[in-house]
C-alpha positions, 0 to 999 in steps of 0.5 A: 500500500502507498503512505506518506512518511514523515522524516526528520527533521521534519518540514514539507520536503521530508515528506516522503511516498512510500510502499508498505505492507497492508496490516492485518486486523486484530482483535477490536480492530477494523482495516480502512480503506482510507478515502480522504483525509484532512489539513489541520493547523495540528498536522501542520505543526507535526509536518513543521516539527513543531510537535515532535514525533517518530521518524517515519511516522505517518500524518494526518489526524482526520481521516474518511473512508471504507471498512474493508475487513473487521478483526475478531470481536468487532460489531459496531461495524461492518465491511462496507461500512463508511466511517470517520476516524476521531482525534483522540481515539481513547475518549469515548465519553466522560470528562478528559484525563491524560489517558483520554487525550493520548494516541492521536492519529498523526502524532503519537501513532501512524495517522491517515495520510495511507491508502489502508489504516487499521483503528480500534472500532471503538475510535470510530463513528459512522460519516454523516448521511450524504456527506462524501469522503472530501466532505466528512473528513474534515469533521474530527478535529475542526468540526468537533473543535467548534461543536464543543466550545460552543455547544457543550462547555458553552452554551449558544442558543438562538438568538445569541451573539458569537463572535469568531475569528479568522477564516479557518476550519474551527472559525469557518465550522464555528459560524456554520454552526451558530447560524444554524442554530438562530445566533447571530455572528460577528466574525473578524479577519484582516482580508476584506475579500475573506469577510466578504466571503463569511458574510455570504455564509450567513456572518451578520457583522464582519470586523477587519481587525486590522483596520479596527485594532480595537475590535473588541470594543466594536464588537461590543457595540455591535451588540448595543454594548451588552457584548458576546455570548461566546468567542471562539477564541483561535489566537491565544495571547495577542487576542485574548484581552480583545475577546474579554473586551467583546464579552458580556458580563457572564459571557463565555470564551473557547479557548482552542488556538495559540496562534499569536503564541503560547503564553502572554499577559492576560487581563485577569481583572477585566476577566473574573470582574466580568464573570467571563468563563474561559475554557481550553478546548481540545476536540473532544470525545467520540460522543460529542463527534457522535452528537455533531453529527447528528446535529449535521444530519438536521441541519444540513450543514455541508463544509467550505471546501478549498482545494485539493491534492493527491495523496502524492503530492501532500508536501504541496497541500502543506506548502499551500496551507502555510500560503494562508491563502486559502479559504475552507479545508484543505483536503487529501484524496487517497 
């Protein structure tokens, strides 16, 4: 079977096209024939050496796909069955705990960048009904990431205001989901043509952040200076204090990105006197994947799309990822 392997030191240019041999099911374990997966800012940084892994581990944490063979004891699952993988293949439900948030695809074992990838049926849920394999392989992670700040450590209802960030999958799924439940949606970029873009998806007020430094404040307004009921809060540091600044009081923040860095001031003032809650989220559990796509199926809600790119030619996939050009999920065709 063909598989993309990572060498080290890491980076675009050590991905590599390899033949290995197809693995055998065993006991509680399925043989996927893996259709789609794909890119994450996680896999990004496993690719870019970021996060440290093996030599010669196999990226990408989402992936879609067939059941070709099922091992001993299995019976969620049968051959033919279509399914999706999920993040963290050891929580099934419950609250996190260390053990729960170990074994990611891509990471701590082989991921999906494979023509044929063997999984705990356990790890698995079925795609959503009339999703294709491009389409339901961005669910694990970004979907999900979304789907659980909003819906399950906050509270979104309709008639709500969210407040997202960027254009990415988190931020792209995030107004997806809002909308589809009634909220109303103020999402920010520092591309006009991309607020352009989020405005045809349904966002009800669009904020250069560029332009308006203090976006914060002009989202407040926007809500006629009560503030947001929850920021899907993808930059970390840098744009924190401008998310407590949008809040209302008893508002509720995901915390699920560190794209200005991993630590800096925070007004923790502005923050308790507020009675703001910040969560960190991390994806979440198979029943919360179960629960989303559940919610999917009576919405409707299809995914943005950008491009994509044969498994051979995953290092361009990335190459265009780090571009930040695109708009939507980049996707993997294997």
């Amino acid at each position: 079977m063909k598989i993309a392997a990572l060498k080290k030191p890491g980076g675009p240019g050590n991905l590599v096209i390899e033949s290995r041999a197809t693995p055998t099911p065993g006991r509680g374990e399925v043989l996927i024939d893996m259709k789609a997966s794909s890119l994450n800012y996680h896999d990004f940084a496993v690719v870019m050496g970021a996060i440290p892994t093996a030599d010669g581990r196999i990226p990408m944490s989402d992936g879609a796909g067939c059941i070709l063979a099922v091992g001993e004891g299995v019976t969620r699952f049968k051959p033919g069955d279509d399914v999706i993988t999920t993040f963290f293949p050891n929580w099934p439900d419950g609250e996190a705990s260390l053990d729960k948030l170990l074994g990611v695809p891509g990471d701590h074992s082989d991921g999906c960048a494979a023509q044929r990838v063997i999984a705990n049926a356990d790890a698995l849920t079925r795609m959503p009904s009339g999703y294709s394999y491009r389409e339901a392989a961005t669910l694990p992670c970004a979907a999900l990431t979304a789907w659980r700040g909003m819906f399950v450590e906050g509270s979104v209802k309709a008639g709500d205001w969210v407040l997202t960030q960027g254009t990415g999958g988190v931020s792209i799924f995030a107004l997806q989901f809002a909308k589809a439940m009634g909220a109303r949606v103020i999402a920010t970029s520092s591309s006009d043509e991309k607020l352009d873009r989020l405005k045809q998806l349904g966002a009800d007020h669009t904020i250069n952040y560029k332009t308006t430094p203090d976006w914060g404040k002009a989202a407040k307004a926007l809500t006629n200076g009560r503030g947001v009921d929850e920021v899907v809060e993808i930059g970390g540091p840098g744009t924190l204090a401008q998310s407590i600044a949008a809040s209302r009081i008893g508002g509720h923040i995901s915390l699920i990105g560190v794209l200005t860095g991993v630590s800096g001031d925070v007004p923790t003032a502005a923050l308790f006197s507020a009675n703001i809650t910040l969560s960190g989220i991390t994806v979440g559990s198979r029943k919360h994947q179960e629960d989303m796509i559940a919610a999917i199926e009576a919405t409707g809600i299809k995914p943005v799309l950008d491009r994509d790119f044969p498994l051979d030619h995953i290092a361009d996939a990335f190459a265009h990822q780090a571009s930040q050009t695109h708009f939507g999920k980049i996707t993997i065709v294997i």
